[in-house]
Structures are given as C-alpha cells and as structure tokens.
C-alpha positions in Angstrom: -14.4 -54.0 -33.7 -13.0 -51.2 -36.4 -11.7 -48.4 -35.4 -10.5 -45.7 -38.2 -8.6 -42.9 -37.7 -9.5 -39.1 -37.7 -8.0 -38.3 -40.9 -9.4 -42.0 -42.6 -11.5 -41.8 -45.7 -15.1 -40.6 -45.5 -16.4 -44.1 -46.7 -14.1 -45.8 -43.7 -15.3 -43.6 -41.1 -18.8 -44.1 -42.0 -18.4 -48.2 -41.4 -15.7 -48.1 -38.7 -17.2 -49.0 -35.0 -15.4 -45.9 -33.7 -13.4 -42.9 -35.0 -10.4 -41.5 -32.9 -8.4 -38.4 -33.4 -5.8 -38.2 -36.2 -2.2 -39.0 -35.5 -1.1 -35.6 -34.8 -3.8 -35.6 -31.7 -2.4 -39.1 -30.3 -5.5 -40.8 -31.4 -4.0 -44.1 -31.6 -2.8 -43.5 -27.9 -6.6 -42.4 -26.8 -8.3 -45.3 -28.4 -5.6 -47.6 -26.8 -6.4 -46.5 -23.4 -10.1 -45.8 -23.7 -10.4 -50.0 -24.9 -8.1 -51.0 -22.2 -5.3 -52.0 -24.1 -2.9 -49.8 -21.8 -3.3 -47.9 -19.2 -2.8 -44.1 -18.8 
C-alpha cells in the first residue's frame, strides 16, 4: 500500500495507492484514521 502526500511529485501521485491532503491539511492524520491505524 503507498500512500503519497498532497503536495508529492506528480510522478509519485500518479503510482501511489492513495493520495491524502498535504501537511498543512492534517493529511497524515486523515489517512491514519481512514486505514485504521488510530482512531478519531
């Protein structure tokens, strides 16, 4: 499973499994949650 972030390269995003939000809109936090890796 890859997961980039928002603001990643073009070429990343393009490959990744799923893009979150950049760092400045917690995007890190979201995907954490929205895989189960912590709860909300």
């Amino acid at each position: 499973m890859g997961i980039a972030m928002g603001n990643a390269k073009p070429g990343l995003k393009a490959i990744a499994d799923d893009v979150t939000g950049t760092i400045e809109e917690d995007g890190l936090y979201h995907s954490f949650v929205k895989y189960g890796l912590i709860q909300s």
